[in-house]
C-alpha positions in Angstrom: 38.6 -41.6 36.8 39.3 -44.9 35.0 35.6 -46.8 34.8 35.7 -51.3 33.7 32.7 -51.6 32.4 30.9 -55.0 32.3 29.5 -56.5 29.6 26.2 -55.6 29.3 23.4 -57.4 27.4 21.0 -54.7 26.1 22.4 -52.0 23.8 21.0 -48.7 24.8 19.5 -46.5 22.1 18.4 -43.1 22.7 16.1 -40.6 20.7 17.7 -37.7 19.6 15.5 -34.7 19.8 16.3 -31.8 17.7 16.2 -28.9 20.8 18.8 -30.9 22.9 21.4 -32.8 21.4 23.6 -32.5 24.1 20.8 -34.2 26.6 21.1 -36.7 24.2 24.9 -37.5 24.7 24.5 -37.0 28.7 21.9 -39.8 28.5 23.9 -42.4 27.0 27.0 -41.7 28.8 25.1 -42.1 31.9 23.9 -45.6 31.4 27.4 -46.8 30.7 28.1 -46.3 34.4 25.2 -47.7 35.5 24.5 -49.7 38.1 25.6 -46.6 39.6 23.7 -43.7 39.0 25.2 -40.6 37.9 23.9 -37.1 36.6 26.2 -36.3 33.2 26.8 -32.4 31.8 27.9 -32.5 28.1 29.3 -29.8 26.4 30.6 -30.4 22.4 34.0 -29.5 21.3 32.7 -27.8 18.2 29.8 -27.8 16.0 26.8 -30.2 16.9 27.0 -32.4 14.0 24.3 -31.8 11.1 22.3 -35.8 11.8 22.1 -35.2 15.6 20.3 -32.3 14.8 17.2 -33.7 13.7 15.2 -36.8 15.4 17.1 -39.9 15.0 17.9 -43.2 17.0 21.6 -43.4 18.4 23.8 -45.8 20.5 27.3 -45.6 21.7 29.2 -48.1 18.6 31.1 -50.5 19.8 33.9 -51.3 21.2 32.6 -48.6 23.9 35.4 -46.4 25.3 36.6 -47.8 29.0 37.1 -43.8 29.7 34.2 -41.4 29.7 34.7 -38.7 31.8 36.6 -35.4 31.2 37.4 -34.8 27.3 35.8 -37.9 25.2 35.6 -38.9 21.5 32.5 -41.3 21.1 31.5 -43.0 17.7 27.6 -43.1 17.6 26.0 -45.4 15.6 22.3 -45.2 14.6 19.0 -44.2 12.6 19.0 -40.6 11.5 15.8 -39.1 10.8 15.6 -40.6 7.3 15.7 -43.1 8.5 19.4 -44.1 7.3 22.1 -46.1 9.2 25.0 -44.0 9.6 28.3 -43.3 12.5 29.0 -39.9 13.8 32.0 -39.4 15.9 31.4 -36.9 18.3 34.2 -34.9 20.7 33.0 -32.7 23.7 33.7 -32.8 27.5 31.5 -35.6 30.0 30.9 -33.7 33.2 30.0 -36.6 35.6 28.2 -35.6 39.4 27.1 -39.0 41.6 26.7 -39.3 45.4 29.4 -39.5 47.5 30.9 -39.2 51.1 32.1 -36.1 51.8 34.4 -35.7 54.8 32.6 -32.7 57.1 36.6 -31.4 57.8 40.2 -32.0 57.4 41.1 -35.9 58.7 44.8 -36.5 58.9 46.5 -39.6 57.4 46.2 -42.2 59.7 43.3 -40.8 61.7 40.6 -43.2 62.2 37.3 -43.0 60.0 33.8 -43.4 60.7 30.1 -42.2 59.3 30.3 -39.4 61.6 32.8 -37.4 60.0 31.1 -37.4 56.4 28.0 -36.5 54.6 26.2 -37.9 52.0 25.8 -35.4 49.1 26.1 -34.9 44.8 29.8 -34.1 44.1 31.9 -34.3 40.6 33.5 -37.3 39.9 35.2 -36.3 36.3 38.7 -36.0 37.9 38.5 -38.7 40.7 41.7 -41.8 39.5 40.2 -43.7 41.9 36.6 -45.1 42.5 33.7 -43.5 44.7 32.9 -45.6 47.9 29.9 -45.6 49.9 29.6 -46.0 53.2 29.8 -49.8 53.3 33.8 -48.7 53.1 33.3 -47.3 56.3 33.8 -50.7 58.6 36.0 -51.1 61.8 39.8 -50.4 61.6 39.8 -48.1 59.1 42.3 -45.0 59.0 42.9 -42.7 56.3 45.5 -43.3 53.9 46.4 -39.5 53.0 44.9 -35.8 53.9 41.3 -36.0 53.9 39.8 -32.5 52.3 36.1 -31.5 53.4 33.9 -31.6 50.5 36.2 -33.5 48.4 34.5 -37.2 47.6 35.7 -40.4 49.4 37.5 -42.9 47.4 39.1 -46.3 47.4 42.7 -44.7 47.4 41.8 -42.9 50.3 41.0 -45.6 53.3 43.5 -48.4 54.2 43.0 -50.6 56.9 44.8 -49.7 60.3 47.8 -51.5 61.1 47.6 -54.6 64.3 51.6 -54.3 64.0 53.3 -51.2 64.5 57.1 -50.0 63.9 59.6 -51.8 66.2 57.1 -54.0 67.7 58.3 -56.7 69.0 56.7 -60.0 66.9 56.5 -63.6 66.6 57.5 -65.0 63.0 56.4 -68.2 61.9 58.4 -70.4 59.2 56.4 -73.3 57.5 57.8 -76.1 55.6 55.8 -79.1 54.9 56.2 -80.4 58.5 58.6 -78.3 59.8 57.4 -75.4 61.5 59.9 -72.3 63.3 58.8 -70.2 65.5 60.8 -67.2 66.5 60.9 -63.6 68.0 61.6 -60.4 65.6 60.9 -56.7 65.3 58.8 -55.1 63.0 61.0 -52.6 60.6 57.8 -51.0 59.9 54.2 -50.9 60.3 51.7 -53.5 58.9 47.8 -54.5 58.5 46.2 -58.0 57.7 47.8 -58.9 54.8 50.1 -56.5 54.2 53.8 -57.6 53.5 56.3 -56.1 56.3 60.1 -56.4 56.9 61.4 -58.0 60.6 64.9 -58.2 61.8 65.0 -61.6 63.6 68.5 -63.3 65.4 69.5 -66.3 63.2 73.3 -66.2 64.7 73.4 -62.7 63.3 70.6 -60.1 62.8 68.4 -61.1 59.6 65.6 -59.1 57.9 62.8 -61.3 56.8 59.6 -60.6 55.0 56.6 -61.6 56.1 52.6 -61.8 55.6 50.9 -60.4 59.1 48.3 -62.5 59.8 45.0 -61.3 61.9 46.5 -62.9 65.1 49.1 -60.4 64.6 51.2 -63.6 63.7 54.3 -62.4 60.7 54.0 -65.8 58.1 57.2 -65.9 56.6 57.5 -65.9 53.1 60.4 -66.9 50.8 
């Protein structure tokens, strides 16, 4: 899952403790994603290098990686126990778990969605391409984009907003010019929500196909 961070104005530093190294990592990966909170399980790629395993001060260096999930390299940057400014670059694997929506069964693509068919529970995020949503996502005229799984978490590439035109319905396209304005009749070629560019076939002396921006009224805006 691809995270854009935001510029943030206080560096965090964590203490390294000699026992657990690896709770050391988790903790500093974790506040990169805040605001949102997030439980992190890291595991190194090899040997737990020799100045994390004493007491010593550590940050993420900068430029901070826009990726930190699934396999990671990190430069840390830092106080050893000395103490001695020094950079370690670390590999390993960033386990990420954070709350999420979790569909209570199987919702077909284009079903509607509401609160009722999810749960709020801790599921892994490390794998996820598309961000976690909450359940402010969960507004009128919403429909599934795709297969819903249960269990698997709810995210942004899985809702779309349902469609006020469908497939051959029969619409009104609007043409706008400075002060010319055209109204005519059309059919939708394919289905469309608020906003959403859709192909019409309208009669200008022969059959045409036009695209168009559907407006909320249901309206097709013409565009050129």
């Amino acid at each position: 899952m691809r995270l854009f961070l935001a510029l943030f104005a206080l560096t965090t530093v964590s203490v390294c403790r000699a026992a657990d190294p690896e709770a050391t990592i988790a903790s500093l990966i974790a506040e990169v994603w805040r605001p949102r909170e997030v439980r992190v399980e890291w595991r190194f790629a090899g040997k737990v290098p020799p100045a994390l395993e004493a007491e010593g001060r550590w940050k993420i260096a900068e430029p901070r990686p826009s990726h930190l999930s699934g396999s990671v390299i990190l430069a840390l940057s830092g106080l050893d126990s000395s103490p001695r400014e020094q950079t370690v670059t670390i590999s390993g694997t960033a386990r990420i778990f954070g709350p999420s929506l979790l569909p209570i069964r199987t919702i077909r693509a284009g079903e509607a969605v509401d609160s009722s068919l999810f749960v709020a529970g801790e599921a892994e995020w490390t794998r996820l391409r598309s961000d976690v949503l909450d359940g402010s996502a969960l507004r009128a005229n919403r429909i599934a984009a795709r297969t819903l799984i249960p269990g698997r978490p709810l995210t942004a590439a899985d809702l779309k907003d349902a469609p006020v035109i469908e497939r051959d319905q029969a619409v009104q396209v609007e043409y706008e010019d400075g002060a010319v304005k055209i109204t005519i009749r059309g059919r939708a070629l394919q289905a469309g929500a608020v906003g959403e560019k859709i192909v019409v076939a309208v009669d200008l002396e022969k059959t045409r196909r036009v695209e168009g921006i559907v407006a909320a009224d249901g309206v097709v805006r013409w565009t050129r």
